[in-house]
TORMI-790441 format. One record per residue (C-alpha): x, y, z negated; residue number from 0. Coordinates in steps of 0.1 Angstrom, whole numbers, plus 5000, padded with zeros to 4 digits. Example, Ala and Ser with C-alpha at 12.3 -4.5 7.8 and 13.67 -1.06 7.14 Angstrom:
<rs>
@px=5123 py=4955 pz=4922 i=0 .
@px=5137 py=4989 pz=4929 i=1 .
</rs>
This chain:
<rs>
@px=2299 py=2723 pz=5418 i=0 .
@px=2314 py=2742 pz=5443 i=1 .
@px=2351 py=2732 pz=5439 i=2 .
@px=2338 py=2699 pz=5447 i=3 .
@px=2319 py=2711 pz=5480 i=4 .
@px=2350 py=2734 pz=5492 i=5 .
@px=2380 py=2719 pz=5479 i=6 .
@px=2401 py=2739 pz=5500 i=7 .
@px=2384 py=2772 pz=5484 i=8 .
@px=2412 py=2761 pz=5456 i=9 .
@px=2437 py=2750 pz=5475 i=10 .
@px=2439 py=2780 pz=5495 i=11 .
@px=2453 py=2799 pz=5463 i=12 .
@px=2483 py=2778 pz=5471 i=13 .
@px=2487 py=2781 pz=5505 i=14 .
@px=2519 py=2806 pz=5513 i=15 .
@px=2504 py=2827 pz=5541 i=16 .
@px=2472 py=2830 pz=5525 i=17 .
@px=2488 py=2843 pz=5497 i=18 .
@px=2513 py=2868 pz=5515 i=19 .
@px=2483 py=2882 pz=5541 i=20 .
@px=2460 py=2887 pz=5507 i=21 .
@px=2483 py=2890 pz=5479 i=22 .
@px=2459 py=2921 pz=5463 i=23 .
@px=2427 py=2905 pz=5470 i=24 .
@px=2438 py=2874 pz=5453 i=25 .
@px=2454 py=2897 pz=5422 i=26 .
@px=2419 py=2917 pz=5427 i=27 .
@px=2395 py=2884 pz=5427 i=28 .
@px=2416 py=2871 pz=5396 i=29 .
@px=2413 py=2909 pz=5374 i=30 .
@px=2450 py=2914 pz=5378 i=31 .
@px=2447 py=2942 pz=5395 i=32 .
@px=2422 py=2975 pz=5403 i=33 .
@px=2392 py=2970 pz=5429 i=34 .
@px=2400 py=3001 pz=5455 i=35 .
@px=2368 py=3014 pz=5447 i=36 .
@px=2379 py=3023 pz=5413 i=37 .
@px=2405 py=3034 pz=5419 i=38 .
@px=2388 py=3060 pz=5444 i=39 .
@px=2365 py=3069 pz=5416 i=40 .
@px=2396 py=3082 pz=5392 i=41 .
@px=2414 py=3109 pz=5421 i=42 .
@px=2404 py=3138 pz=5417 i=43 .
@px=2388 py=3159 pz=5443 i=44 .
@px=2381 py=3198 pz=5447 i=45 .
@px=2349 py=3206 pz=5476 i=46 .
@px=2314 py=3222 pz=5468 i=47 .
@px=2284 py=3209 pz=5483 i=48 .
@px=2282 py=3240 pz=5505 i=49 .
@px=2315 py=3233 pz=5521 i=50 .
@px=2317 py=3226 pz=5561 i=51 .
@px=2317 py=3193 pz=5572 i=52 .
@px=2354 py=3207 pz=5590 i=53 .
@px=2364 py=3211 pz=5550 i=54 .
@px=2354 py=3181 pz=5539 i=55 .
@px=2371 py=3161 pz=5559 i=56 .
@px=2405 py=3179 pz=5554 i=57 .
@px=2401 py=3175 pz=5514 i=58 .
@px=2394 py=3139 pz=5524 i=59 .
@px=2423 py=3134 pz=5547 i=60 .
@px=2449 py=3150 pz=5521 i=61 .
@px=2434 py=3128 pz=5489 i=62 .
@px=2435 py=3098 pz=5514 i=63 .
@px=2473 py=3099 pz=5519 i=64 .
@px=2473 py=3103 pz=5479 i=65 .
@px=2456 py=3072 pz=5476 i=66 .
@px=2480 py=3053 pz=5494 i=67 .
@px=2507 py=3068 pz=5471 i=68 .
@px=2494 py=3061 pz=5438 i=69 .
@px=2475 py=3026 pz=5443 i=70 .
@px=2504 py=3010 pz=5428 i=71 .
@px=2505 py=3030 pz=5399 i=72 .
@px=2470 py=3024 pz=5390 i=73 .
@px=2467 py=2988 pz=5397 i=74 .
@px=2472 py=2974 pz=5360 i=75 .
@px=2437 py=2969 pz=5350 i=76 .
@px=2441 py=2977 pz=5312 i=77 .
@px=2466 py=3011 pz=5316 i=78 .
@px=2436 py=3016 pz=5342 i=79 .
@px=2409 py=3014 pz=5317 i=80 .
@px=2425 py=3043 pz=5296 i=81 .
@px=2429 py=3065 pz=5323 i=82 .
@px=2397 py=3097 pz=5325 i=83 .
@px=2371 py=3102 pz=5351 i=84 .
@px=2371 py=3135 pz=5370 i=85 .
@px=2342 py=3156 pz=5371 i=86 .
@px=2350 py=3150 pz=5407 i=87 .
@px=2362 py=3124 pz=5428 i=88 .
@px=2375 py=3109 pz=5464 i=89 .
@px=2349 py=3085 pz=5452 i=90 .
@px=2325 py=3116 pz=5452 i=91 .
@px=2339 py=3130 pz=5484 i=92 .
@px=2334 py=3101 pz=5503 i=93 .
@px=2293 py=3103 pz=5492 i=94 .
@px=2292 py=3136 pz=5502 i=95 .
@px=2306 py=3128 pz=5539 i=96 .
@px=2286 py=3100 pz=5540 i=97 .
@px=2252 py=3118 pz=5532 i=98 .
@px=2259 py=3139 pz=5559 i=99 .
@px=2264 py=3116 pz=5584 i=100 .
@px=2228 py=3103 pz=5570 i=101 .
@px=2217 py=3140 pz=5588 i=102 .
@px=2235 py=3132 pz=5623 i=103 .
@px=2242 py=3097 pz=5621 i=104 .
@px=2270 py=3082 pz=5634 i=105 .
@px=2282 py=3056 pz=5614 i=106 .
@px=2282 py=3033 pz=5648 i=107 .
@px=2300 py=3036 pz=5679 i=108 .
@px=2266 py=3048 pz=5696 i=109 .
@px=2264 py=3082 pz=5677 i=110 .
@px=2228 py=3082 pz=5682 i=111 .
@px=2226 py=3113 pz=5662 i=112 .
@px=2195 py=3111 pz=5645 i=113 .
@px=2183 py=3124 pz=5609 i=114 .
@px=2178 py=3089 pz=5594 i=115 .
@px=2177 py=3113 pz=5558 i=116 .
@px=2145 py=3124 pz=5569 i=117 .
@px=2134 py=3086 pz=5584 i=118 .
@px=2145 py=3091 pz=5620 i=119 .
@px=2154 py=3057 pz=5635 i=120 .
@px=2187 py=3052 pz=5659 i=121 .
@px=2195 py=3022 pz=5678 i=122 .
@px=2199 py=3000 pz=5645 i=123 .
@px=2164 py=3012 pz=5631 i=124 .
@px=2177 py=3017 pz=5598 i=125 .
@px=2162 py=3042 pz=5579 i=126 .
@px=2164 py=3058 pz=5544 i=127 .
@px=2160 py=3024 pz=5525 i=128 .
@px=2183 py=2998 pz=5519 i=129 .
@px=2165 py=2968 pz=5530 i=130 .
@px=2181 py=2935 pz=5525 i=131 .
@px=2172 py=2900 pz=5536 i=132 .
@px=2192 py=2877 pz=5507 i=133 .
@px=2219 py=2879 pz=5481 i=134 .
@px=2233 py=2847 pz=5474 i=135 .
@px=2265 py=2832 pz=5461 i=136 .
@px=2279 py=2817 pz=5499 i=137 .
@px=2300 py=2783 pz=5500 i=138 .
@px=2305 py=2785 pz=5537 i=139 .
@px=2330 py=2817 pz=5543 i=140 .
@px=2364 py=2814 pz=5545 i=141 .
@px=2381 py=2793 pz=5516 i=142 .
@px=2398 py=2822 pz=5503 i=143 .
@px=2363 py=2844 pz=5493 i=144 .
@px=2346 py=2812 pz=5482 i=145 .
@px=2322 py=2816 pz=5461 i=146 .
@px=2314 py=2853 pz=5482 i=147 .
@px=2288 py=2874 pz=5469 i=148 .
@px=2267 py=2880 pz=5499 i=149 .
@px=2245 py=2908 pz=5507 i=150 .
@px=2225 py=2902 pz=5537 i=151 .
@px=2215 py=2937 pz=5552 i=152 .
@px=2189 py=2943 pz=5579 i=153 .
@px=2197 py=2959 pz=5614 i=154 .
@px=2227 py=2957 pz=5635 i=155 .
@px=2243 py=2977 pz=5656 i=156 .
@px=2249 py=2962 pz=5687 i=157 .
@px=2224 py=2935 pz=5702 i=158 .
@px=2243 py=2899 pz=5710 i=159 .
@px=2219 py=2877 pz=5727 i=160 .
@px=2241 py=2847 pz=5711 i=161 .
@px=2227 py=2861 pz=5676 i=162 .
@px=2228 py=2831 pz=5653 i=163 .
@px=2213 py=2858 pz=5627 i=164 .
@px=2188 py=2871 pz=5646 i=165 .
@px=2157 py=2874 pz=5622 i=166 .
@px=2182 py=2895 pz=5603 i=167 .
@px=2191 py=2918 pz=5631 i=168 .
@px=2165 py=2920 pz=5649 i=169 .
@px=2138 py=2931 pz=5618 i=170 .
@px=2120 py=2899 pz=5623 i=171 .
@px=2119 py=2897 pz=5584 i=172 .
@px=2107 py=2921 pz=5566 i=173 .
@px=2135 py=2924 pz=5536 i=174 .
@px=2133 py=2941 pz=5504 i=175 .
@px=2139 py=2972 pz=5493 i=176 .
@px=2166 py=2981 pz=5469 i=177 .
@px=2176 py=3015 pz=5453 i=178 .
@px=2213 py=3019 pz=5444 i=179 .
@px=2210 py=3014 pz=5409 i=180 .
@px=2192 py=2979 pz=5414 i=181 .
@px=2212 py=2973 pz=5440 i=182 .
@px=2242 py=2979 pz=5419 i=183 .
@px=2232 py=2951 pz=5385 i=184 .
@px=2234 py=2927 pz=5416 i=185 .
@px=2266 py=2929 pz=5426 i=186 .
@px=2275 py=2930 pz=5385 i=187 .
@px=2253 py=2897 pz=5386 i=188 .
@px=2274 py=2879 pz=5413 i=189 .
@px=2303 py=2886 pz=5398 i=190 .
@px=2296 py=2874 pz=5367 i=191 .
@px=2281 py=2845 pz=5383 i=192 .
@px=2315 py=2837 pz=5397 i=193 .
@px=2318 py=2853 pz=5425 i=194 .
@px=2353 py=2860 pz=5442 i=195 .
@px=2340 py=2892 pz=5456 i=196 .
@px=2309 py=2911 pz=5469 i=197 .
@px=2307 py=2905 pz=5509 i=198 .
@px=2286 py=2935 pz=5525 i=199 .
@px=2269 py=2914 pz=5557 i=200 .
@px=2238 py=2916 pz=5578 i=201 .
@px=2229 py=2919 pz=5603 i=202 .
@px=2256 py=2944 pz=5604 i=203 .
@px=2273 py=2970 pz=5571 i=204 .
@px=2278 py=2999 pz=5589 i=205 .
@px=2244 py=3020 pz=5591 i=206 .
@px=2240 py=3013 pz=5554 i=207 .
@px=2275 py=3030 pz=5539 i=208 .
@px=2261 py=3057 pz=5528 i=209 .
@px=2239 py=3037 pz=5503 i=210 .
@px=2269 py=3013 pz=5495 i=211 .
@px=2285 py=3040 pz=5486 i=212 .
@px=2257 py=3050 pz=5464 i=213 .
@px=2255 py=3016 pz=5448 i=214 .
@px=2294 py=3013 pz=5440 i=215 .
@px=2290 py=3050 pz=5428 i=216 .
@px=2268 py=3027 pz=5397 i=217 .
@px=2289 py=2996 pz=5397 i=218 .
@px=2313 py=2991 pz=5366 i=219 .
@px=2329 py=2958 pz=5371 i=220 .
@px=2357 py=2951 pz=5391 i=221 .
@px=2354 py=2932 pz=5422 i=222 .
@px=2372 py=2932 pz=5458 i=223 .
@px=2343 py=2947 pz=5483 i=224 .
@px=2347 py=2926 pz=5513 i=225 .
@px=2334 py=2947 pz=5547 i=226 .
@px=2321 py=2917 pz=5566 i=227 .
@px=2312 py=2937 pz=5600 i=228 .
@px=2310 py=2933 pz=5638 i=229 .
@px=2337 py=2962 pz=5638 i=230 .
@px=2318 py=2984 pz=5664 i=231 .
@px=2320 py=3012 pz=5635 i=232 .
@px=2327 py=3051 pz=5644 i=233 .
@px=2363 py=3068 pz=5632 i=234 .
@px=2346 py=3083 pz=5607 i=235 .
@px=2333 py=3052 pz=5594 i=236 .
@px=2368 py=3037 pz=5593 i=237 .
@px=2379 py=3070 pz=5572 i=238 .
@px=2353 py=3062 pz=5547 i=239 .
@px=2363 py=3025 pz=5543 i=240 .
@px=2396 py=3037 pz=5533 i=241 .
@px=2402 py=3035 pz=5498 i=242 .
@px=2372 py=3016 pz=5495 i=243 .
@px=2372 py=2984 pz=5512 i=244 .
@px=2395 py=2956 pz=5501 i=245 .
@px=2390 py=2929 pz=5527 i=246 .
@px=2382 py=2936 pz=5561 i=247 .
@px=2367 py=2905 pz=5572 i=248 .
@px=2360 py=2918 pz=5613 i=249 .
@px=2344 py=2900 pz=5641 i=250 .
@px=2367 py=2899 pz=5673 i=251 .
@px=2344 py=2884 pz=5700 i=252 .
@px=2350 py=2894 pz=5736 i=253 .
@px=2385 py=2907 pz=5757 i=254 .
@px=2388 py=2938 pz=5776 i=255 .
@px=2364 py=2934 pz=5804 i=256 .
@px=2326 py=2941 pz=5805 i=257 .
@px=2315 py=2911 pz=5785 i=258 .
@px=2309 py=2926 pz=5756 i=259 .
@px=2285 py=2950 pz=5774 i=260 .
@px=2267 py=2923 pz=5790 i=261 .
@px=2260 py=2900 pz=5764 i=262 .
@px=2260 py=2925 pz=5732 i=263 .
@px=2250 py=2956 pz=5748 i=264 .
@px=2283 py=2974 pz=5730 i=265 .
@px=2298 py=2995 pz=5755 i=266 .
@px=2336 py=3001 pz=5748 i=267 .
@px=2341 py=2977 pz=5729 i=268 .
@px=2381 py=2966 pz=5732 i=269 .
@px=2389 py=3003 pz=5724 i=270 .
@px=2366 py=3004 pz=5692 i=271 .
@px=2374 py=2967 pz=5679 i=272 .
@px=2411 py=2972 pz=5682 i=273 .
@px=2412 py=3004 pz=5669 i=274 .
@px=2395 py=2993 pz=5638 i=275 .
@px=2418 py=2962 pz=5634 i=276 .
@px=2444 py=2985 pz=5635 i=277 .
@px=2429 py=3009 pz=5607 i=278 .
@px=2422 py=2974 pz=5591 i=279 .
@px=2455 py=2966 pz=5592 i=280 .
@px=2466 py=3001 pz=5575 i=281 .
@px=2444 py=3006 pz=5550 i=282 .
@px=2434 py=2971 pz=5532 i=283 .
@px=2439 py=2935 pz=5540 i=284 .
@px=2424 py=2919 pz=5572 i=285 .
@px=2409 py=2888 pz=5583 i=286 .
@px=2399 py=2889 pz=5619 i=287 .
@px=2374 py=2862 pz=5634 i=288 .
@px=2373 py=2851 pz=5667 i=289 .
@px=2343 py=2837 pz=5677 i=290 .
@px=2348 py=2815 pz=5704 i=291 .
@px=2321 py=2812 pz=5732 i=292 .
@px=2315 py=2787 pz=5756 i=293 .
@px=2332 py=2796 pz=5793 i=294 .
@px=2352 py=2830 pz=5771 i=295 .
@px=2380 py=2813 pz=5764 i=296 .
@px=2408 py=2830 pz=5790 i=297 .
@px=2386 py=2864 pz=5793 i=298 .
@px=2380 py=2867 pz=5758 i=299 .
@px=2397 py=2850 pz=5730 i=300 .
@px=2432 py=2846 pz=5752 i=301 .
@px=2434 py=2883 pz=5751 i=302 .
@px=2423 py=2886 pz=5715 i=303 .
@px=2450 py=2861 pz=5705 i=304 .
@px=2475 py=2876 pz=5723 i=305 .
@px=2467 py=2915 pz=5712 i=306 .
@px=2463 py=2904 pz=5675 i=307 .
@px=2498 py=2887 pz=5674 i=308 .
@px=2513 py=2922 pz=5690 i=309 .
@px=2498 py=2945 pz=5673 i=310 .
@px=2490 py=2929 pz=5637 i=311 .
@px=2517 py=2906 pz=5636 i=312 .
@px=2517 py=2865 pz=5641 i=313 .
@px=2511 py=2860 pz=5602 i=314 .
@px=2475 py=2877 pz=5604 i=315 .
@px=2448 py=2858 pz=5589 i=316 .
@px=2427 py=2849 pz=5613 i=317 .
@px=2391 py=2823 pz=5617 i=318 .
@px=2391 py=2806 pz=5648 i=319 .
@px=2353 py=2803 pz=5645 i=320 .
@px=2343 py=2772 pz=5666 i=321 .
@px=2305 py=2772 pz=5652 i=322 .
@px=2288 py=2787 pz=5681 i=323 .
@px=2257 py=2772 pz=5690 i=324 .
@px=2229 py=2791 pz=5715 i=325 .
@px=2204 py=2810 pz=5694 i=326 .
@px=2183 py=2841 pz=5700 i=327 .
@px=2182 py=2849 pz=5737 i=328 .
@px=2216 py=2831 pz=5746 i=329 .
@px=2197 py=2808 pz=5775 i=330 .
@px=2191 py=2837 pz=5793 i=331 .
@px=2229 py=2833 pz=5800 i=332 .
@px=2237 py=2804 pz=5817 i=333 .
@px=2271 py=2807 pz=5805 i=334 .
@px=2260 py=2805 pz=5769 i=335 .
@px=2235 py=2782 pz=5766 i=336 .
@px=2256 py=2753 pz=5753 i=337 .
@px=2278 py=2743 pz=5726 i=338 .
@px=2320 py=2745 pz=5725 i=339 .
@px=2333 py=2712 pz=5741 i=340 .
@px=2360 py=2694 pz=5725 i=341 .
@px=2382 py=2704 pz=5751 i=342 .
@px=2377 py=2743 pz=5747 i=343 .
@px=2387 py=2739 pz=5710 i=344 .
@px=2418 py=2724 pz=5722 i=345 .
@px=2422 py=2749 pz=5745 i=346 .
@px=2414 py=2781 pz=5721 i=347 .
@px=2437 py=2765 pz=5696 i=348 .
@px=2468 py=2763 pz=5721 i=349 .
@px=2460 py=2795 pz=5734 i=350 .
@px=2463 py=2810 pz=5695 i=351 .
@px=2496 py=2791 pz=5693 i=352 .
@px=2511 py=2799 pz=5723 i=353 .
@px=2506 py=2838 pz=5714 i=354 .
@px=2525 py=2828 pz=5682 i=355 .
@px=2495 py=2827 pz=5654 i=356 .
@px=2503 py=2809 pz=5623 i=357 .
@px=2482 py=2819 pz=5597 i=358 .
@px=2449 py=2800 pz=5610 i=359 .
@px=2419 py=2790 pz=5595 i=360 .
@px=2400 py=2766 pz=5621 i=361 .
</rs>
């Protein structure tokens, strides 16, 4: 049924760029080749769990540059099967960072600092639980992750007034809880259902890494783990992702001036979004998408065009998201409290063309 309702989720397999932008995701979605996170789980690691947080992160640094190294040796799914688990791993490693940022959390840009092990709340008021809104196989993503294996988190990060997922972000629904190991027969179920890969949404990822991690420590089949996230994550965050994360599918919303801070209360924003394209960029396989918002169009998405064909390259993948509509508190913005006019999709269109984009899903 749903190669009839996306037919372009088929021919996308086809199309060149697609294929050159996502040519391990595609081997990845089709068992060809290794998910990262298996990979991760086969390197092995030497730390104690009384080891500094300093240490830690210099074991992880070292077996991340391995990573890199041997991907391409262990990417043949059946010579991967053979190959032994250590009693310790980079997989393992990465927990063990990620539980204690749980203690001092700063898995966002904010750094709020809180012990969310012990049920503190930060800014995103995500706790100890993994609390999830839906997991569903999703027809509308991009045509290349069609059929995704969404998993709606609550809590975000930053706070757009534009939110078109508000009751999600916002805790406006209550969710349902989910240990890891439940957790984890989901995303084996959405595979097997069909799914291209598991998409980690919300709401926002990023608070809840620590308990994907968990859950991928108890998943067994192989499937690309797409990070579908605002990208207002902490360096350390991006670390962890490494060697992880297969897709980074990364919001790109506002240019370098203060509207990002006005309208999704995420100060320094430019700095942390491009950074994390570029990390992105190096460790896994990108597709960056611009939201364009009515009256942003030279402030915002001009610039984004222009820095992602600089600094990624023109042959990035990249949504041209043309969907906005004014939801949440939006009308408290003049500015936003309309749709796109035909004439600014024209315009965001020529702007991504003249910066040289050709790799464009609009």
């Amino acid at each position: 049924m749903w190669k009839l309702l996306r037919p372009d989720s088929i021919a996308v397999l086809e199309e060149p760029l697609a294929k050159k932008s996502l040519a391990r995701y595609f081997d990845v979605m089709q068992n060809n080749k290794v998910a990262k996170f298996k990979i991760a789980k086969h390197l092995p690691a030497k730390f104690t769990p009384h080891a500094s947080v300093a240490e830690l992160w210099q074991e992880h640094t070292k077996l991340t540059e391995q990573f890199y190294k041997i991907e391409r040796q262990m990417e043949d799914l059946k010579s991967f099967e053979t190959s032994e688990t250590p009693e310790k791993s980079y997989f393992d490693l990465k927990l063990e960072l990620s539980g204690r940022i749980l203690q001092n959390c700063h898995f966002c840009n904010r750094k709020c600092r809180v012990d969310r092990s012990r049920g503190k709340l930060g800014y995103c008021r995500c706790g100890n639980t993994l609390m999830v809104s839906s997991i569903f196989a999703h027809l509308g993503e991009e045509p290349e992750l069609v059929p995704s294996g969404t998993i709606f988190t609550l809590g975000c990060t930053i706070n757009c007034k534009h939110c078109q997922n508000w009751a999600i972000s916002q805790w406006l629904e209550k969710g349902f809880e989910y240990t890891p190991e439940a957790m984890a027969f989901e995303v084996g179920h959405l595979r097997a259902e069909g799914c291209r890969n598991v998409n980690l949404v919300g709401g926002e990822p990023t608070p809840w890494l620590n308990h994907w991690l968990r859950t991928f420590k108890n998943v067994e089949v192989n499937v690309p783990v797409v990070w579908n996230s605002n990208s207002y994550y902490s360096p350390q965050t991006a670390q962890l992702l490494a060697g992880f994360v297969d897709v980074y599918l990364l919001g790109f919303k506002y240019g370098p001036g203060d509207c990002a801070e006005r309208i999704s209360d995420a100060p320094n924003y430019w700095e942390v979004c491009t950074t994390n394209h570029l990390n992105a960029k190096k460790y896994g396989e990108l597709i960056a998408r611009v939201l364009v918002l009515p009256n942003h169009l030279e402030c915002c998405a001009g610039f984004i065009f222009d820095w992602i064909a600089e600094h990624l390259g023109t042959e990035t993948r990249v949504n041209i998201m043309f969907q906005y509509r004014p939801e949440w508190q939006a009308n408290k913005l003049s500015e936003l409290s309309r749709t796109i006019t035909a004439q600014e999709k024209h315009r965001a269109l020529e702007l991504a063309k003249h910066a040289g984009l050709c790799n464009i899903i609009a």
